[in-house]
N, C-alpha and C positions, 0 to 999 in steps of 0.2 A: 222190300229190301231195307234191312236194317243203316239208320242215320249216321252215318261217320260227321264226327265232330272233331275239329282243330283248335288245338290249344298252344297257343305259339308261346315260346319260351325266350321272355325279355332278357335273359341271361346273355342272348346274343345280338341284342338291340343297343341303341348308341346308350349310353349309361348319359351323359352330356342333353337329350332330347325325351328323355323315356317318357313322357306324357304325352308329345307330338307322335314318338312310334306306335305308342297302344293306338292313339287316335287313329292310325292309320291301320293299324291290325284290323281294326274293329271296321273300318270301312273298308278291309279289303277281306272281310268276309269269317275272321276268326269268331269260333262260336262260345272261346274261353279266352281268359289271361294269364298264363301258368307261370306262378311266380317262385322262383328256385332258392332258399333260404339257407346258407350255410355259414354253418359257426365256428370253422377252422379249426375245430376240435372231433366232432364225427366225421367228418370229411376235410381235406385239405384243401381248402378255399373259404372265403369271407366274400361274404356278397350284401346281402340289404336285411335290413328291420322292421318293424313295427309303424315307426313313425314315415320310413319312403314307402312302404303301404298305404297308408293314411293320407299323405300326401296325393299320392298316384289316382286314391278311389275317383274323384273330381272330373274324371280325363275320358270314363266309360262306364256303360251298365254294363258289361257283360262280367259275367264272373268269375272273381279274382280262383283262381284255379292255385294255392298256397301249397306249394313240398317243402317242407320244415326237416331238413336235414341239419337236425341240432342234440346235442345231447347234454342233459335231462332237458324231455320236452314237455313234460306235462306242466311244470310252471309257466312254460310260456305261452301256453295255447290260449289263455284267454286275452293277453294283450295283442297276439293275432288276430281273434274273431272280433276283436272291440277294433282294431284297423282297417279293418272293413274285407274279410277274405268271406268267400261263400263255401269255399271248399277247405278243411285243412287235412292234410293228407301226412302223417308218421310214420316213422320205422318203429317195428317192433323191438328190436334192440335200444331202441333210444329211451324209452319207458321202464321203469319198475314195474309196474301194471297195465297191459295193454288193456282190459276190459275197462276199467277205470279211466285210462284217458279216452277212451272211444265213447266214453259216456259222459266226458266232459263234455265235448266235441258238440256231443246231441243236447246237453241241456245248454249250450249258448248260441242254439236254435243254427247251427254250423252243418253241413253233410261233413260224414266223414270218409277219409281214404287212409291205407294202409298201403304201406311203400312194402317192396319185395326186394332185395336186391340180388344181383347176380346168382350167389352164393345161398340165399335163403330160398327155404324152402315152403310150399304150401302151407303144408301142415302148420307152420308155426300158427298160422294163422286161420286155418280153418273151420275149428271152433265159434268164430267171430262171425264167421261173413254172413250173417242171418241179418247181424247188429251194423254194415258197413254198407258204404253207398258207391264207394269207388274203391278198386284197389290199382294200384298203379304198379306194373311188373318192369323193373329199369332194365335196360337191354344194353347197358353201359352200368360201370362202377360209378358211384354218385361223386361228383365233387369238381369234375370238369366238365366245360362244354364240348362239342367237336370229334368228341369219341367216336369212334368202327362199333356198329350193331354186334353183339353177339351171337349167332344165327340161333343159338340152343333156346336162347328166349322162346324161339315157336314152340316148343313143344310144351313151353311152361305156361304158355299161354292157352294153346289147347288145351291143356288140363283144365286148368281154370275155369273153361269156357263150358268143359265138360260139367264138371261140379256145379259150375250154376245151373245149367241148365238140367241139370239131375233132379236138384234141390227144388227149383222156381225160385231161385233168390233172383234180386232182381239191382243187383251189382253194376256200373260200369267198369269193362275192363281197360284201363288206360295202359299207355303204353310210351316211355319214354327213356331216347338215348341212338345216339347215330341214323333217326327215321328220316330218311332218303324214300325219293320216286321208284329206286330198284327195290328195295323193301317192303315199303308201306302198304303193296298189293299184300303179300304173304303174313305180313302182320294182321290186317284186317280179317282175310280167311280163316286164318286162324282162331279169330271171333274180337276182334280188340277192336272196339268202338271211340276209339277217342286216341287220337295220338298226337303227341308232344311232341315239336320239332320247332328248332332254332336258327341254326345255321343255313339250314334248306329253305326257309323262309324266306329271311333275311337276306340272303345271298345269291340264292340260282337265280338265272334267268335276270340277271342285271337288276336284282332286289324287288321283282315285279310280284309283291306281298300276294294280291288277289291271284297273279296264274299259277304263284306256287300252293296257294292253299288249295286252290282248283284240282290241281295235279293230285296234291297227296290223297285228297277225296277222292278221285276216281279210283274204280274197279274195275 
């Protein structure tokens, strides 16, 4: 049985404490730290930088799991990897050259991941995925927390899962936006090995970090 991995999203952690809550992610069993980057211009929210990267890396080894929802990304991608991220993951909209930043990505010794959203389709991207380490399929519009799954994700997901597995790429398919206990089974089946969740973390079950990460893992 293939390893489902949680990557909890500080987005919905106390902003006031966020060194104490990764520390507690990390002891309550998260296998990543997914850190949500927006620039108030590709999406409508402002959230953190470079430097509360940098600051945060101190607090945990596990890795910094970086969605750079910003546009032009590819200037910024190396003050990211130099903050300490292991993963940086883009939109294809956000770049001049998707080939070119995904190979920035790799010579600042970085994995890389390419965002999907809603609206986007495979193809943009399917070219790449030889060259990609994660893609991340958003099952919500990017730019808020707290958002309703969009159920069409599964089949985009399926596809996905199909392609790789066609190919032998050797991709993780991530998966983040409204992942809930009623979901998170039908995400995974679908073949999505890694899923982003914030709110449900954070919140269910009187904030009990390790039984909701417990939960979303189960099949």
């Amino acid at each position: 049985m293939k390893k489902i991995k949680i990557s909890p999203s500080i987005l919905s952690a106390d902003f006031s404490q966020l060194g104490k809550e990764i520390n507690n992610l990390e002891k309550g069993g998260a296998d990543l730290i997914h850190v949500d980057v927006m620039d108030g211009h590709f999406v409508p929210n402002l959230t953190i930088g470079p430097p509360v990267i940098k600051a945060l890396r101190k607090y945990t080894k596990l890795p910094f799991d970086v969605h750079l929802m910003i546009k032009p990304v590819h200037k910024y991608i190396k003050d990211f990897a130099n903050a300490g991220s292991d993963i940086i993951t883009i939109h294809p909209e956000a770049t001049n050259n998707l080939k070119e930043s995904i190979f920035h990505i790799k010579e600042l010794n970085k994995k890389v991941g390419v965002s999907l959203n809603p609206d986007t389709k495979i193809n943009v991207i399917e070219s790449h995925l030889s060259n990609i380490d994660l893609v991340l399929v958003m099952s919500v519009f990017p730019g808020f927390g707290g958002q309703k799954f969009i159920p069409e994700t599964i089949n985009k997901i399926k596809d996905l899962k199909e392609i790789k597995d066609r190919n032998n790429f050797s991709f993780d398919i991530e998966v983040d936006g409204g992942i809930n206990f009623s979901n998170s089974k039908d995400v995974i089946s679908a073949g999505a090995n890694i899923l982003v969740s914030g709110t449900t973390i954070f919140k269910e079950n009187n904030g009990d970090i390790q039984k909701n990460i417990e939960a979303l893992k189960s099949v």
